[in-house]
N, C-alpha and C positions, 0 to 999 in steps of 0.2 A: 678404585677410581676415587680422586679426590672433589670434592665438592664445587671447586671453579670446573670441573671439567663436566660436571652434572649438570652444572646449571650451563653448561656453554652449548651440553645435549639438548638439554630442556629446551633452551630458546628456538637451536638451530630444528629440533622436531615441531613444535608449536611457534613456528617464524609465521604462517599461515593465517591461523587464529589470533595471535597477538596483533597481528595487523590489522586484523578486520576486526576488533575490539575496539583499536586506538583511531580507526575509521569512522563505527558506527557511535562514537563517544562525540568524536568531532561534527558528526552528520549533526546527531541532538542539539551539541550545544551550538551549532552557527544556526540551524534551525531557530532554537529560542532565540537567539540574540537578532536575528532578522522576522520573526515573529509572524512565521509560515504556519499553516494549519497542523495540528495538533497529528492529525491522521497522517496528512503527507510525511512528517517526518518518520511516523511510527512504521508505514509501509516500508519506505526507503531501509532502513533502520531494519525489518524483518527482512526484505528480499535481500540485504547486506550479508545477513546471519545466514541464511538461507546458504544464500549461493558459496561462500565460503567455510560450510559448516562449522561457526563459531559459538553455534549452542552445541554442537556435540563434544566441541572440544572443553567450552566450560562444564561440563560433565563431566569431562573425562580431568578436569584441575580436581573438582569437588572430591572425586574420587580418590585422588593422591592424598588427601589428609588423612591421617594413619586411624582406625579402628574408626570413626566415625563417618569420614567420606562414600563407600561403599555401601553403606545400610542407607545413608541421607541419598544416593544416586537411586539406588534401588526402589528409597519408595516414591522419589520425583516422578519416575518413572511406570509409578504403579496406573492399569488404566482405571483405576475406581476413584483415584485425586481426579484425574483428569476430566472423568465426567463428571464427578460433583459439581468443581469447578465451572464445568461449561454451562451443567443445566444452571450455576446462578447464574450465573451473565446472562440467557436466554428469560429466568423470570423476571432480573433487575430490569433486562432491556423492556418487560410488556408490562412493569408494573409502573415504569418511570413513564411510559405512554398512557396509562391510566392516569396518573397523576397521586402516586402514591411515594415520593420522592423519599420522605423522610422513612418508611417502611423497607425502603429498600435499602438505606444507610444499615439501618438494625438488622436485617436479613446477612448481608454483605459482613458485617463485622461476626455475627454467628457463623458465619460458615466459613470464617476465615480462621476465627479462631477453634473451631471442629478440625481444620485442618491441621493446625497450626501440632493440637490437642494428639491427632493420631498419628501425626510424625513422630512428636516426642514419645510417644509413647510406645513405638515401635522400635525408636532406637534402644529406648530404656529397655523394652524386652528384649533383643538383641544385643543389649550389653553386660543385663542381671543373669 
């Protein structure tokens, strides 16, 4: 199979998620340019993904990148990102109600780059 034909695969299998990428791009940006609440777009923009499963399918893009994609899906996927990730957003959100604003900028960039720290460093073991 020659390469126009892969990619004529490509499209025509991910015709689905291409669309509701090039949807939820144009949800955002007439969103900003009409200068609708932040949240409403972001909902809109999630229940889009949602219903047209166009986060599984950029998953399943990341994945097609050869030797790195499948380790990088694998640990999106891991549930111990996931709840790190969520308990900060649950301390950001009761520290930012105390009135600890700037503590939480410092929290937020530490745990982002822990994350950042244990991807690379899973790939790299994954890859040595």
């Amino acid at each position: 199979m020659n390469r126009g034909e892969r990619v004529k695969q490509f499209f025509r299998k991910y015709r689905t998620a291409i669309m509701a990428w090039l949807v939820i791009i144009a949800v955002i940006q007439i969103g900003i340019m009409l200068g609708l609440d932040k949240r409403v777009v972001a909902i809109i923009a999630i229940i889009i993904g949602f219903i047209s499963h166009a986060f599984a399918a950029l998953l399943a893009w990341i994945a097609l990148i050869p030797t790195v994609g499948p380790i990088l899906v694998s640990i999106l996927t891991l549930p111990f990102i996931w709840i790190i990730n969520g308990i900060g957003y649950i301390a950001s959100y009761f520290a930012i109600k105390q009135g600890y604003p700037r503590e939480v900028l410092n929290y937020r960039v530490l745990t982002i780059t822990l994350l950042v720290g244990i991807t690379l460093g899973y790939v790299l073991g994954k890859l040595i």
